[in-house]
C-alpha beads as a LAMMPS data file, in Angstrom:
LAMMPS data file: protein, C-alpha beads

430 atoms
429 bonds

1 atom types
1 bond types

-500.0 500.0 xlo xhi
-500.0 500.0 ylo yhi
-500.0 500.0 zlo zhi

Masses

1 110.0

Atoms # bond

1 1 1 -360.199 105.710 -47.508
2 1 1 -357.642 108.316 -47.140
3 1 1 -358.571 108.279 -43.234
4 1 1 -358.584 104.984 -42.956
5 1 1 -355.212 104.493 -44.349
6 1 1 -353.633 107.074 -42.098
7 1 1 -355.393 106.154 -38.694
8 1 1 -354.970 103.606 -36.700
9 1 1 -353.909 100.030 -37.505
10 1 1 -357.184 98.904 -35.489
11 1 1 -359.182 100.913 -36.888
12 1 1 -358.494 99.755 -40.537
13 1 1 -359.012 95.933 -39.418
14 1 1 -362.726 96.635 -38.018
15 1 1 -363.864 98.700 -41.185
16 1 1 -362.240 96.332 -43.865
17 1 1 -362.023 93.046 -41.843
18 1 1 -358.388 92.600 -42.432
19 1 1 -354.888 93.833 -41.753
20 1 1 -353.738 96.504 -44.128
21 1 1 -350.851 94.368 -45.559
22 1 1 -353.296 92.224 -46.269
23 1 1 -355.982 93.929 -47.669
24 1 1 -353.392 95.837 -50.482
25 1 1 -352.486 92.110 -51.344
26 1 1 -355.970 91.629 -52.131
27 1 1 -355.869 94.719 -54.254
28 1 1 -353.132 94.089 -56.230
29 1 1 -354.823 90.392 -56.751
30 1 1 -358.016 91.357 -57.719
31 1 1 -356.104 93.701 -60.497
32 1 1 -354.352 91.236 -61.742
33 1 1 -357.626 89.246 -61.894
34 1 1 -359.080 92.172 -64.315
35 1 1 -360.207 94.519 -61.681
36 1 1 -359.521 98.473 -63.474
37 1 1 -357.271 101.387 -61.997
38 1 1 -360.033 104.162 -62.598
39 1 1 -359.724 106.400 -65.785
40 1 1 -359.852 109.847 -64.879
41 1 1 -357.859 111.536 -61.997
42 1 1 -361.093 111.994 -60.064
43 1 1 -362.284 108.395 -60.664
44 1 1 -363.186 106.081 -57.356
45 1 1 -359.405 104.343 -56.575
46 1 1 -359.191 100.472 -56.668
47 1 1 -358.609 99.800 -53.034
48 1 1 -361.985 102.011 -52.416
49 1 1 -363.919 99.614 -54.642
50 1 1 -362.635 96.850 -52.691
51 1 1 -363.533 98.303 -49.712
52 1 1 -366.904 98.849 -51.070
53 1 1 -367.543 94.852 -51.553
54 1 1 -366.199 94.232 -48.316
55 1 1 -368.045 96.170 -46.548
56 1 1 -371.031 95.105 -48.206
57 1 1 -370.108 91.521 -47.360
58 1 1 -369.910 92.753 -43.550
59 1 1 -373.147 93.704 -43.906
60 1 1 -373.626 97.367 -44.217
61 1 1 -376.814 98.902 -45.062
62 1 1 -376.939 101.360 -48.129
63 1 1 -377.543 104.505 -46.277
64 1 1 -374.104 103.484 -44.503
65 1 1 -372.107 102.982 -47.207
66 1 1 -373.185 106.335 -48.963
67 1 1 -372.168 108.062 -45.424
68 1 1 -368.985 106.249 -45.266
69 1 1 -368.086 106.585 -49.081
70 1 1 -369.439 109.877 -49.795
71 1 1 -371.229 108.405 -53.016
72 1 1 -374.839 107.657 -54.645
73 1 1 -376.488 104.516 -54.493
74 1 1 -376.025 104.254 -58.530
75 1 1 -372.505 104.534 -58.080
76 1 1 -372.196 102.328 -55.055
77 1 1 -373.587 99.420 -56.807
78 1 1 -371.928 99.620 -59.589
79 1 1 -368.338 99.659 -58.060
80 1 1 -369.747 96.350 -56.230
81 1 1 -370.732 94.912 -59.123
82 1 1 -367.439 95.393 -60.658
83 1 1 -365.817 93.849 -58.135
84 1 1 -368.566 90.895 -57.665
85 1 1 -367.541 89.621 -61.400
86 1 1 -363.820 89.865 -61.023
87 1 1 -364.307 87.645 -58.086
88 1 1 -365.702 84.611 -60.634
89 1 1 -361.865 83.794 -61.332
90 1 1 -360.497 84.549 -58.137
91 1 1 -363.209 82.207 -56.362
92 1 1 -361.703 79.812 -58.696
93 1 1 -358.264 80.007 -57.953
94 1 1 -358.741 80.593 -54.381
95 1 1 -360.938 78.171 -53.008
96 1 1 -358.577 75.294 -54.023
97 1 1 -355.905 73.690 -51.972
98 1 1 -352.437 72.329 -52.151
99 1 1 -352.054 68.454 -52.359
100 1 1 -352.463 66.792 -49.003
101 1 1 -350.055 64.318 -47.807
102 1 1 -352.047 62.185 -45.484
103 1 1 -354.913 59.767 -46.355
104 1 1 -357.641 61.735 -44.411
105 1 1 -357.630 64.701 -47.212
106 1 1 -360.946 66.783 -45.430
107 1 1 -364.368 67.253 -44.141
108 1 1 -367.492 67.623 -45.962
109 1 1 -370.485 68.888 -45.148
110 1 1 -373.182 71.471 -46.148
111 1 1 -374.958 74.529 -44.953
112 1 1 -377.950 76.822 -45.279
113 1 1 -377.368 80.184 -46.347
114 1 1 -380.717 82.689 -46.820
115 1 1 -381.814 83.781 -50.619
116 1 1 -384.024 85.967 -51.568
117 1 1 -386.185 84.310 -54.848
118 1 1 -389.548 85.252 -56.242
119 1 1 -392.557 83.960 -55.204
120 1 1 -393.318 81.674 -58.061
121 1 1 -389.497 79.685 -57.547
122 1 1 -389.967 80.045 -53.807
123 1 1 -391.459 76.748 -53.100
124 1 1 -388.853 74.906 -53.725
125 1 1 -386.109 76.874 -51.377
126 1 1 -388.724 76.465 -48.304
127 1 1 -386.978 73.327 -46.522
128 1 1 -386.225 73.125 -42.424
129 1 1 -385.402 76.473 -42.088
130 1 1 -388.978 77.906 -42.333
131 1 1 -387.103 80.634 -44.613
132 1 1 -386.113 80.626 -48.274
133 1 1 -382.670 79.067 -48.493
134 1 1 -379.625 78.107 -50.715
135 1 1 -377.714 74.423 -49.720
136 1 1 -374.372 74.328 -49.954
137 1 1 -372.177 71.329 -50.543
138 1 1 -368.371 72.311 -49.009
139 1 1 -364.923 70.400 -48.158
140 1 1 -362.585 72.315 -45.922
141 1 1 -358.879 71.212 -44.996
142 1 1 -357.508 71.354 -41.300
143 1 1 -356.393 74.563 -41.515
144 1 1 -359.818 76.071 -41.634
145 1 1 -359.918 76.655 -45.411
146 1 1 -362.349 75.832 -48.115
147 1 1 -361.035 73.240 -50.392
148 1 1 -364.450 73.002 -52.648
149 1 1 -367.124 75.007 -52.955
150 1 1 -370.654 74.086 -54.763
151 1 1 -373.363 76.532 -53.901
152 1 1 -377.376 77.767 -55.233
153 1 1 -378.942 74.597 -54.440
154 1 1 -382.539 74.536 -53.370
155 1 1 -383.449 74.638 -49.660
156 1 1 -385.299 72.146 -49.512
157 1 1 -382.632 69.200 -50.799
158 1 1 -381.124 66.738 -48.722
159 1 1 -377.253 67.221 -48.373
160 1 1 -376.791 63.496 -49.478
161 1 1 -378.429 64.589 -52.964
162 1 1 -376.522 67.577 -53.197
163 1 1 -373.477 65.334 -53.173
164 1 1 -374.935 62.606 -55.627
165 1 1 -375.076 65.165 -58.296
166 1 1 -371.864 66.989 -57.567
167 1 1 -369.877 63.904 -57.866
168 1 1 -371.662 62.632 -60.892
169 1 1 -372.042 66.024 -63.035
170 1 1 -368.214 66.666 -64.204
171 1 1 -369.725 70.397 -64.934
172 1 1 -368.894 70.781 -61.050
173 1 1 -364.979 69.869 -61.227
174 1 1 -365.462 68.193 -57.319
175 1 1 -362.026 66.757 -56.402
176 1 1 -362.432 63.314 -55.800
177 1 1 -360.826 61.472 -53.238
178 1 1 -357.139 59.478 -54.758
179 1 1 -357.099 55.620 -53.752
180 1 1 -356.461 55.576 -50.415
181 1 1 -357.649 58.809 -49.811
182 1 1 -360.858 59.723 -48.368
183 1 1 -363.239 62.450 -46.519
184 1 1 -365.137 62.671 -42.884
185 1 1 -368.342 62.795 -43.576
186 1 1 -371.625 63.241 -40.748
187 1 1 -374.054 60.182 -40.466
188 1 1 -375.886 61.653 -42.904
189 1 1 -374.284 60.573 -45.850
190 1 1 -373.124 57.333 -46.874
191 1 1 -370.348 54.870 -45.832
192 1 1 -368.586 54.282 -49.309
193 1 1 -365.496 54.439 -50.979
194 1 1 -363.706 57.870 -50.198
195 1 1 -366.339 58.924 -47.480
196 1 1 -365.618 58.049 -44.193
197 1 1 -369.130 58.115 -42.167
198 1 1 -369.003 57.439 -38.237
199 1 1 -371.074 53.797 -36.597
200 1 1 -375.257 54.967 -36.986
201 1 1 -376.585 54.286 -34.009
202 1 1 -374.066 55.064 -31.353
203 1 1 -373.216 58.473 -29.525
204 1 1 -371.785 60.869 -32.050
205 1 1 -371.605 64.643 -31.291
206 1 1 -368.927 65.821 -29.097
207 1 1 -371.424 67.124 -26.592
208 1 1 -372.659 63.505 -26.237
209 1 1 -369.058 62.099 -24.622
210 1 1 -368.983 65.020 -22.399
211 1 1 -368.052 63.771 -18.799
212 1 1 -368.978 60.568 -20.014
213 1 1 -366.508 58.170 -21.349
214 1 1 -367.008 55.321 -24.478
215 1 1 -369.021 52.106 -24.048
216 1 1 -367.367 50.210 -26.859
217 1 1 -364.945 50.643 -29.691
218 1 1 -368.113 52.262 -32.058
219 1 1 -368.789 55.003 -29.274
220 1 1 -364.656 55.211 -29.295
221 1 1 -364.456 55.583 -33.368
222 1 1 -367.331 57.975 -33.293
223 1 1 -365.922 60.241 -30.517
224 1 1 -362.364 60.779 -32.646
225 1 1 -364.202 60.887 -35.925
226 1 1 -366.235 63.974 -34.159
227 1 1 -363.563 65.389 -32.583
228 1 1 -361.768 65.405 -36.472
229 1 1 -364.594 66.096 -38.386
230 1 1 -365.153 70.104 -36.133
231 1 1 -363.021 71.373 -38.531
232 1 1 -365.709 71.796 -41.067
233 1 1 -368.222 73.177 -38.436
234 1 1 -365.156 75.632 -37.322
235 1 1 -364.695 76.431 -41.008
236 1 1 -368.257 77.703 -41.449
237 1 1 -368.592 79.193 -38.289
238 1 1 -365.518 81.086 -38.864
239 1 1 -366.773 82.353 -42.496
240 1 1 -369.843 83.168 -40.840
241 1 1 -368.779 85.225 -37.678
242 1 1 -366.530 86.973 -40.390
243 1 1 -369.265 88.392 -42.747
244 1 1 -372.721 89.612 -41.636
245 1 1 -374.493 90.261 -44.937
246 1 1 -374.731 86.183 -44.771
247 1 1 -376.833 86.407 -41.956
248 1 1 -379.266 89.522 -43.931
249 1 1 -378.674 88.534 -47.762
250 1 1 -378.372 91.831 -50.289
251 1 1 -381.158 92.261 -52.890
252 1 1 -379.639 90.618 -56.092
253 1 1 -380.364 88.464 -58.246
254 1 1 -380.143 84.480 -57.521
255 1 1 -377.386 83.870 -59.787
256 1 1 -375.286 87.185 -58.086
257 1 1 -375.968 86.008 -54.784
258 1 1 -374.665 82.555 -55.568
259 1 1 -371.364 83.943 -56.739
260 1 1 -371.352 86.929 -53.711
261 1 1 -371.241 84.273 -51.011
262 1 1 -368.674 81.671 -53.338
263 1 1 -366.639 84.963 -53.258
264 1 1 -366.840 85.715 -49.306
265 1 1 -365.453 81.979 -48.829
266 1 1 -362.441 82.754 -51.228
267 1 1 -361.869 85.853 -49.434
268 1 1 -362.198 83.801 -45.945
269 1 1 -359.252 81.607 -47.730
270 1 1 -357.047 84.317 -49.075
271 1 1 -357.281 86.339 -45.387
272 1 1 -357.122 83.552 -43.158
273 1 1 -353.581 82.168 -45.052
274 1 1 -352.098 85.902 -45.657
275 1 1 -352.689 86.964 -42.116
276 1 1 -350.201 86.310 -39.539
277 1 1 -352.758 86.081 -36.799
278 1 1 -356.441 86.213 -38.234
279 1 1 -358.511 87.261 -35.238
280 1 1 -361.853 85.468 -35.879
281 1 1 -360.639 81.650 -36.835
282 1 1 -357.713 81.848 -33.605
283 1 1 -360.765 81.830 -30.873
284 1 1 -362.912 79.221 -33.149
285 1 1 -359.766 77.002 -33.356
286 1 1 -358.258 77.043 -30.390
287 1 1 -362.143 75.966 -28.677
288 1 1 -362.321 72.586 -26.700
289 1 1 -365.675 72.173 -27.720
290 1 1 -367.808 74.113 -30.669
291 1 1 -370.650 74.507 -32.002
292 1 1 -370.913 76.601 -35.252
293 1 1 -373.968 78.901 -35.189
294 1 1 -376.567 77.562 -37.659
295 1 1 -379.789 78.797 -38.825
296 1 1 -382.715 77.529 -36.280
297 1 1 -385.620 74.790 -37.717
298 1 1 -388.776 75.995 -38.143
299 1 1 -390.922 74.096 -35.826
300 1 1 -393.295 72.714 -38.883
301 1 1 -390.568 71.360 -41.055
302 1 1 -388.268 69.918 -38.437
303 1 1 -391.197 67.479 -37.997
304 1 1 -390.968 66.470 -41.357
305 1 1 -388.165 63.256 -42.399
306 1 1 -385.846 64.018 -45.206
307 1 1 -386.404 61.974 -47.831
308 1 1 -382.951 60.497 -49.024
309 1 1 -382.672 59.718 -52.963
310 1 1 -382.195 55.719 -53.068
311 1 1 -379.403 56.457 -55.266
312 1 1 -377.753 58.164 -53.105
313 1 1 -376.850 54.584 -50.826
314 1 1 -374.246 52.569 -52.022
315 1 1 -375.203 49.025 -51.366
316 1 1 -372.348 47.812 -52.850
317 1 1 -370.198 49.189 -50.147
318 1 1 -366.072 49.263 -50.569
319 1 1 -365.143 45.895 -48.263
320 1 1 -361.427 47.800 -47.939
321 1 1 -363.096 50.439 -46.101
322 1 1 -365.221 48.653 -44.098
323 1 1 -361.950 46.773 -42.551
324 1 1 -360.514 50.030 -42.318
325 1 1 -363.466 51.350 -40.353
326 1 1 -363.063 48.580 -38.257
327 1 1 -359.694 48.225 -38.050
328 1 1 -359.192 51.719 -37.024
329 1 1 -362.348 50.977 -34.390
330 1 1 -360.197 48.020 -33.343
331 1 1 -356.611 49.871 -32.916
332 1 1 -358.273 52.382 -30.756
333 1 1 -360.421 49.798 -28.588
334 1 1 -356.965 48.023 -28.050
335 1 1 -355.438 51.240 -27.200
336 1 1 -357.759 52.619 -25.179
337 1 1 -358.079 49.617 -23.105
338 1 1 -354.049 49.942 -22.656
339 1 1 -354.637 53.121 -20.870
340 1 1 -357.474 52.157 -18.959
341 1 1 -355.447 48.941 -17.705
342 1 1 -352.338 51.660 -16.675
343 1 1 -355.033 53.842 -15.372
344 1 1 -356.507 51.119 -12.689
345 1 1 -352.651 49.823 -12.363
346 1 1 -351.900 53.479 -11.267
347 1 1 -355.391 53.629 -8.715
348 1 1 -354.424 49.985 -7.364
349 1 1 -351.101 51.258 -6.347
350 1 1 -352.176 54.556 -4.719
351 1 1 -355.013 52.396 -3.086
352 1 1 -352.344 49.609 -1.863
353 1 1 -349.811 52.964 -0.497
354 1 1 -352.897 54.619 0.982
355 1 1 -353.953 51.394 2.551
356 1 1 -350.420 50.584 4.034
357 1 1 -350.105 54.415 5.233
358 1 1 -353.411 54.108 7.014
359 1 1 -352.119 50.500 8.603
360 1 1 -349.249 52.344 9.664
361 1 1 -351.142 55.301 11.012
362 1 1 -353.754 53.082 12.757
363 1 1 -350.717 51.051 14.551
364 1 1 -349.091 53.993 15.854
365 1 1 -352.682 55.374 17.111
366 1 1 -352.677 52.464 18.910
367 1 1 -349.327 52.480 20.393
368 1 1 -350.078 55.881 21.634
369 1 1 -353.208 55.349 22.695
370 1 1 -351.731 52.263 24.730
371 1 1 -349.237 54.566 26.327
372 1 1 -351.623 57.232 27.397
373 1 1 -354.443 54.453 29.167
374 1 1 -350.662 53.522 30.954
375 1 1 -349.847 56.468 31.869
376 1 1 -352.969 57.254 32.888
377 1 1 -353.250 54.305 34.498
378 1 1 -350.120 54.099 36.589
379 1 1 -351.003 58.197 37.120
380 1 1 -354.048 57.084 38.647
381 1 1 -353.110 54.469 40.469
382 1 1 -350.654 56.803 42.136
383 1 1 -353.221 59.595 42.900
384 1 1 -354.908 56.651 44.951
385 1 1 -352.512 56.123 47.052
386 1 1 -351.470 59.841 47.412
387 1 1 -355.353 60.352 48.602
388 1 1 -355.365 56.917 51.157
389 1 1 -352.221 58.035 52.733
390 1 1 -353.777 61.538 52.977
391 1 1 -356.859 60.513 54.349
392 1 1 -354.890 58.334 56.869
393 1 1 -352.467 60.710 57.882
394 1 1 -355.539 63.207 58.769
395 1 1 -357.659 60.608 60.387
396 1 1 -354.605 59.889 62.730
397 1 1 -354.130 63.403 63.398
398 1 1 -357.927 63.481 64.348
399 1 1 -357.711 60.538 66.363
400 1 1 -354.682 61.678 68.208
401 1 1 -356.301 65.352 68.553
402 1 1 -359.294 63.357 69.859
403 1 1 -357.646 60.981 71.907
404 1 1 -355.924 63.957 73.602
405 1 1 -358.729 65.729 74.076
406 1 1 -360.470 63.036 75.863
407 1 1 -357.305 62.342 78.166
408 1 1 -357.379 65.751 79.527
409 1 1 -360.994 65.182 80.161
410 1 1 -360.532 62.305 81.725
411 1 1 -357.669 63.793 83.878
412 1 1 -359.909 66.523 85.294
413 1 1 -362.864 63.797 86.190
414 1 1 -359.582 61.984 88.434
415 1 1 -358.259 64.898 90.026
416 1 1 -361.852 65.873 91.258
417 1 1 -362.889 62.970 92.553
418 1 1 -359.220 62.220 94.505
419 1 1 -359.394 65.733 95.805
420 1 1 -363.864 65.143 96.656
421 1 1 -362.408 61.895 98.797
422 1 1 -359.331 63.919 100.308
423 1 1 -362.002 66.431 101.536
424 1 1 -364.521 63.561 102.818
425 1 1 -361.634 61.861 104.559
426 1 1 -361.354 65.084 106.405
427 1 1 -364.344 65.881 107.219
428 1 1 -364.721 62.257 109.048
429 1 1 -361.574 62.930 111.116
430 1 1 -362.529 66.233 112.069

Bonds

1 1 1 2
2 1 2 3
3 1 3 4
4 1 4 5
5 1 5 6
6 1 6 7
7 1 7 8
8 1 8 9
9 1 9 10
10 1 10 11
11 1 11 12
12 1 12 13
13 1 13 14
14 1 14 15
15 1 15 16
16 1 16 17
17 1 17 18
18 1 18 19
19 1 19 20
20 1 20 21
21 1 21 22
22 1 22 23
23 1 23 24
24 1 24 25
25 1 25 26
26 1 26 27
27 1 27 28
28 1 28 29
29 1 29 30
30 1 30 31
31 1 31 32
32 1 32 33
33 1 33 34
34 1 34 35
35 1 35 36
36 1 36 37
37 1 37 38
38 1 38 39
39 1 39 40
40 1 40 41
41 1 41 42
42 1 42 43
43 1 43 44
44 1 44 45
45 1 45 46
46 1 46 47
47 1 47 48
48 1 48 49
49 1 49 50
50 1 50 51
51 1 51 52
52 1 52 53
53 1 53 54
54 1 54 55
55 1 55 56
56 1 56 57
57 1 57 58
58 1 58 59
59 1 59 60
60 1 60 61
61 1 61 62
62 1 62 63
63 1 63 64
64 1 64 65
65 1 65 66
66 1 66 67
67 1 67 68
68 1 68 69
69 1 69 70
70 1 70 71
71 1 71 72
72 1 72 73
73 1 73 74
74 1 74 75
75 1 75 76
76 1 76 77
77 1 77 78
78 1 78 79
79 1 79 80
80 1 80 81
81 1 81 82
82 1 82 83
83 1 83 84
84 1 84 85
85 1 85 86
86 1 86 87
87 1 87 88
88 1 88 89
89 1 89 90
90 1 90 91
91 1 91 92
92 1 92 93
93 1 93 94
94 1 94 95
95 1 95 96
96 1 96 97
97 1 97 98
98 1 98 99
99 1 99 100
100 1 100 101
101 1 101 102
102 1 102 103
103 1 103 104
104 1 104 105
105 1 105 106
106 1 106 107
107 1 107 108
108 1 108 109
109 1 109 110
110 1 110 111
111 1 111 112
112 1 112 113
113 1 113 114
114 1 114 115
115 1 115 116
116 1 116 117
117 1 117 118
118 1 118 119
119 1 119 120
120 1 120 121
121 1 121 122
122 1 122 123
123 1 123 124
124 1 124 125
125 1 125 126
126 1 126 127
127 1 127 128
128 1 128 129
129 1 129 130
130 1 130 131
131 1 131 132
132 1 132 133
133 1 133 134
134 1 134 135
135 1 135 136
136 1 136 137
137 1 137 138
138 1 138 139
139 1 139 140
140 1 140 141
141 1 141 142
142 1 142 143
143 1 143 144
144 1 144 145
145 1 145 146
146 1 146 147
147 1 147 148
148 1 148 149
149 1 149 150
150 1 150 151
151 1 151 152
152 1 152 153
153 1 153 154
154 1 154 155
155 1 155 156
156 1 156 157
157 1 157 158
158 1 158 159
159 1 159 160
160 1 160 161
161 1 161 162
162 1 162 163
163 1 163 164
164 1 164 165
165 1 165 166
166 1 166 167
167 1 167 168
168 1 168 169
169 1 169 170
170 1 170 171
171 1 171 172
172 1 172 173
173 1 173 174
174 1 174 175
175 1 175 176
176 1 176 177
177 1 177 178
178 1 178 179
179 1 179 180
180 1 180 181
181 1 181 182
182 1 182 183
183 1 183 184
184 1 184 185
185 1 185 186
186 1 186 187
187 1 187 188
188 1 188 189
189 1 189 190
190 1 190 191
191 1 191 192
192 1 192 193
193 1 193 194
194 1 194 195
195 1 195 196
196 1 196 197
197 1 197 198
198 1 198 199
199 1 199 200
200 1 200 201
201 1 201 202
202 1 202 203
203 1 203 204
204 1 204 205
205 1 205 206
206 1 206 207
207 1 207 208
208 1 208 209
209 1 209 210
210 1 210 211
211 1 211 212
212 1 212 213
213 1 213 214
214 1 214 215
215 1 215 216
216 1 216 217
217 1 217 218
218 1 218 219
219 1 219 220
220 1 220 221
221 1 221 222
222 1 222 223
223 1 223 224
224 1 224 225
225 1 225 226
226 1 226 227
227 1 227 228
228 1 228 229
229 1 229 230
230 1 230 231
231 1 231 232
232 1 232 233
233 1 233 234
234 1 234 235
235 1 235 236
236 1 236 237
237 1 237 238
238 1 238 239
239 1 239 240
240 1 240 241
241 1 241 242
242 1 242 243
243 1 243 244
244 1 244 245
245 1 245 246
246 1 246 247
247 1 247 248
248 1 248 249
249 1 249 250
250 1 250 251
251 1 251 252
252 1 252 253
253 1 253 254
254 1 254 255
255 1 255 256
256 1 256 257
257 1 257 258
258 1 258 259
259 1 259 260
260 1 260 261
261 1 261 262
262 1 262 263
263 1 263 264
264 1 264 265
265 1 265 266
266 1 266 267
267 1 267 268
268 1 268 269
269 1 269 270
270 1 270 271
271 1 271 272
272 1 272 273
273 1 273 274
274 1 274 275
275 1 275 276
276 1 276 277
277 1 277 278
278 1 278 279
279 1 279 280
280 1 280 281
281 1 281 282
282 1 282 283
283 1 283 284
284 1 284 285
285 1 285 286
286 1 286 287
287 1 287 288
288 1 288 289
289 1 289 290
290 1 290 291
291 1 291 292
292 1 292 293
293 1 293 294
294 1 294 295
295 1 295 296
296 1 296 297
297 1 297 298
298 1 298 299
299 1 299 300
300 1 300 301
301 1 301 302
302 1 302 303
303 1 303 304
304 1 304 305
305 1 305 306
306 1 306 307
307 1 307 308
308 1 308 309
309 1 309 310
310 1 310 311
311 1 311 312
312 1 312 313
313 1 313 314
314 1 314 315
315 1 315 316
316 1 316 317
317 1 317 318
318 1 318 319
319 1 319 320
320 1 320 321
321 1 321 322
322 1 322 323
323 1 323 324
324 1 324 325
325 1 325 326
326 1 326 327
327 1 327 328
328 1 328 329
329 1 329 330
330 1 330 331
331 1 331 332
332 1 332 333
333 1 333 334
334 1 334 335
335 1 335 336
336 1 336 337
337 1 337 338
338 1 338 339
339 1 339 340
340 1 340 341
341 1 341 342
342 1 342 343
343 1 343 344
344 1 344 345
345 1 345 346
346 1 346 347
347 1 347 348
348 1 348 349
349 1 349 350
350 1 350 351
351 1 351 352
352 1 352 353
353 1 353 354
354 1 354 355
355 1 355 356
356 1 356 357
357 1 357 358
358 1 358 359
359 1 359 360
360 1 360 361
361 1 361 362
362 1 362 363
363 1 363 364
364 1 364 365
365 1 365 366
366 1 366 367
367 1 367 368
368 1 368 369
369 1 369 370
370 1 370 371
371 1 371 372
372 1 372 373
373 1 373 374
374 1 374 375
375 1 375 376
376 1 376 377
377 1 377 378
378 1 378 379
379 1 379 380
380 1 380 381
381 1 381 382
382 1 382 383
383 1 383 384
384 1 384 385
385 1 385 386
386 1 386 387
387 1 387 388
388 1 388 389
389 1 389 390
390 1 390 391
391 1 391 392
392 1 392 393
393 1 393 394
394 1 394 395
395 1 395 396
396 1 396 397
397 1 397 398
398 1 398 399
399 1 399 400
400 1 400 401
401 1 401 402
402 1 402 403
403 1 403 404
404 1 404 405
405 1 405 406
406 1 406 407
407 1 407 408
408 1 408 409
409 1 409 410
410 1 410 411
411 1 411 412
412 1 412 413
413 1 413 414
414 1 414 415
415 1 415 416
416 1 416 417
417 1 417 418
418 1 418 419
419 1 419 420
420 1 420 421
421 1 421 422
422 1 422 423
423 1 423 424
424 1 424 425
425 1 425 426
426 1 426 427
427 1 427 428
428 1 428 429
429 1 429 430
């Protein structure tokens, strides 16, 4: 610890998953929760044991943590186990939330986590998963933070019964909705009064409206009841990117594990709002389009239908929230159809500019075209005559070279006959 406190800044945030600021907050919480300065002078310091749990929570085998800590395996656990019961209260305290002020007051959902159970209680944990698992009921605000917590439920129930019994047992304390105020829940719960389920039966998920845009007003609700209802898949995803051991469960008992991963979504809560910039949720939340990582289905039991308690329906459904279902479906279908109207207004008047610019364009093609046939024309026309007065003016020099030609000729022919008849004519007088 002494190291780690006197290196680097970075250093500290990838062994203890938090800022040091931060993580001496925790300390002094956790003390005030009950957690013990040691007794001796060479006794293991507070903000070791605390480092011990969180390290454990980031998934740290044994043989690591005895290299890191310089301590046995007896003394490792109990430190952790210290720390694991001092974190009863401060789960308590710190997976609550303030008072909302608007009428949409959460998500809900819940989650598989692995456990580790004996054989003979086994059975019932073995649900989609193919692997021994705890369900866990969970309401997070939109600020990425657990608001409720209900955790150790078998593997093998369906989420909507999970909720039937948390609601109805007041052992559980769940914070139910104020009139007028309600929670997002998936399609598989039901539409009642404080749970506000998206239209079964119409394109849901967010990767379903990809490059594709809403048929109707249901598509319409269901795409911005999606889009608001990631923060609870953010949530977990960010809890579960920030502690490994969730992934690889530690060897405890049923009723330790149940409170060890209650405790790593408190400490999700108290980092995540005591950290000026908390590294894992800022990527999560700032995604276009997430997924949280979830634990595969087995093959054999993702064949097999949940079966849904029948009390879990409420056939007596709230008509106010119905209404407001709709109404909301309506508002949006009126606004979205607002947009789409502007949206064709806008094509029709690039169309009508793109078809008078082309108009234009063609015209003046033509105009120039018409000018170049003239000119070409004309051009032409002029060559012609260029080549006939050319071709006359050198067949008149050929007919004047050969009409000069033929005069001398023709000269020659007279001059010898006059001068063959002069010689005759002398001949007879001699």
């Amino acid at each position: 610890m002494y190291e780690l406190f006197n290196g680097h800044q970075g250093r500290f945030e990838d062994a203890v998953s938090m800022s040091k600021p931060v993580f001496l907050m925790l300390c002094d919480t956790l003390h005030s929760f009950g957690l013990t300065l040691p007794q001796r002078e060479h006794g293991v310091p507070l903000e070791e044991k605390v480092a011990i749990f969180i390290c454990v929570l980031q998934g740290m085998k044994m043989k690591d943590l005895q290299e890191r800590f310089q301590h046995s395996k007896e003394t490792l656990s109990q430190h952790f186990h210290k720390v694991l019961k001092v974190m009863i209260p401060f789960t308590a305290v710190h997976s609550r939330s303030f008072t909302p002020e608007h009428d949409c007051i959460g998500a809900l959902d819940g989650t598989h986590v692995m456990a580790r159970v004996s054989e003979e209680y086994a059975t019932s944990y073995y649900g989609r998963k193919g692997v021994p698992t705890q369900n866990m009921l969970a309401v997070c605000d939109f600020d990425l933070c657990f608001t409720f917590v209900s955790a150790g439920w078998d593997g093998s129930m369906h989420d909507s019964r999970v909720l039937h019994y948390v609601t109805t047992e007041p052992k559980h304390r769940f914070p139910h909705p104020a009139p007028g105020k309600y929670y997002l829940v998936d399609s598989g719960y039901s539409n009642k009064t404080g749970y506000l389920a998206p239209y079964k039966g119409y394109r849901y998920h967010q990767n379903a409206h990809r490059n594709r845009r809403p048929q109707n007003e249901f598509e319409l609700f269901n795409k911005a009841h999606s889009s608001l209802r990631s923060c609870i898949e953010r949530t977990f995803g960010a809890w579960k990117s920030r502690w490994g051991a969730l992934r690889n469960i530690q060897k405890l008992s049923f009723s330790n594990q149940v409170i060890f991963v209650c405790a790593s979504m408190a400490l999700h809560n108290f980092i995540h709002r005591n950290s000026e910039i908390d590294e894992v949720t800022v990527p999560i939340a700032n995604s276009t389009e997430y997924v949280a990582p979830e634990m595969p289905d087995h093959d054999k039991y993702a064949r097999v239908a949940d079966v849904i308690e029948e009390g879990d329906s409420d056939p007596a459904m709230t008509v106010s929230l119905m209404n407001y279902r709709k109404a909301c479906a309506y508002t949006m279908k009126i606004e979205w159809m607002k947009m789409k109207q502007w949206f064709e207004n806008c094509c029709n008047t690039m169309a009508m500019f793109q078809r008078n610019k082309w108009n234009n364009i063609k015209g003046w093609a033509k105009a120039l075209l018409s000018i170049i046939m003239w000119f070409s024309k004309n051009t032409w026309t002029r060559m012609k005559e260029i080549f006939i007065i050319d071709r006359m003016v050198a067949i008149l020099a050929l007919g004047m070279e050969v009409a000069s030609t033929h005069g001398n000729q023709t000269h020659n022919v007279i001059d010898e006959k006059v001068n063959g008849e002069n010689r005759d004519q002398l001949h007879i007088n001699a």
